[in-house]
Each structure stands twice: as structure tokens, then as C-alpha cells.
N, C-alpha and C positions, 0 to 999 in steps of 0.2 A: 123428138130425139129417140132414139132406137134404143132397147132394151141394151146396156152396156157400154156405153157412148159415154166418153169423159165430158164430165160436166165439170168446167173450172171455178166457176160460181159455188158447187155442191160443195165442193173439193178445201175450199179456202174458208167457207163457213164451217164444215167440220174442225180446220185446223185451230180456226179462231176455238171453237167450244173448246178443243181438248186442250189448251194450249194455256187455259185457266187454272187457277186456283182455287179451289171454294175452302174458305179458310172461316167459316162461318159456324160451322160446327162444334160442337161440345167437346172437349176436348179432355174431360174431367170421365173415369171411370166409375162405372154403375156400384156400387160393393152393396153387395146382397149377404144376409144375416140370415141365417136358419138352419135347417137340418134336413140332410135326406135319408131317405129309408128303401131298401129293397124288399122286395118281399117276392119269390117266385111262386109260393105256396110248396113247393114241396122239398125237401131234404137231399142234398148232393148222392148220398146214396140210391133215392130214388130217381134223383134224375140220372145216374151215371148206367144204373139197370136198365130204364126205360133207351138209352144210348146203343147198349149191348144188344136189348132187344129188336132194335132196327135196324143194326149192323147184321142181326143175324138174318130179317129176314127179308134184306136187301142181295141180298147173297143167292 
């Protein structure tokens, strides 16, 4: 069969797979307990400088 050739066969076994339910799955949600933390290391005013100084020397 040539590269794009309707296969009726292909065709009807896809329809059958999509055509399911998989109802087998967990259906109950994960709940996660704890804390997060950012940390960039450096201070809004030095990242806001460091910002300026790029914008200038993009220019």
C-alpha cells in the first residue's frame, strides 16, 4: 500500500481506541502540604538597575 492510501482496517481500529472511556483512573486530587520560598539573591532595586543598565546598552 502506498505512502497515504486509505487503510479501512487502520481507520476503524483508531475509531474503536478513541471511541473508549478509560475510567480507571484516580479521580481523587493530590493536596500537597508545605511551603515555598523565592529567593533571587538580589534586591528589586538591584535587579531594576541591573534592567536600566541593559536597556542602555542595548541602545
Amino acid at each position: 500500500m502506498s505512502m497515504g492510501a486509505y487503510d479501512e482496517d487502520e481507520h476503524e481500529r483508531r475509531e474503536q481506541q478513541s471511541s473508549r472511556v478509560d475510567a480507571d483512573f484516580d479521580d481523587e486530587r493530590t493536596i500537597y502540604h508545605g511551603e515555598v520560598e523565592y529567593d533571587s539573591g538580589e534586591s528589586t532595586e538591584e535587579l531594576l538597575d541591573q534592567f536600566e543598565q541593559i536597556k542602555t546598552e542595548s541602545k
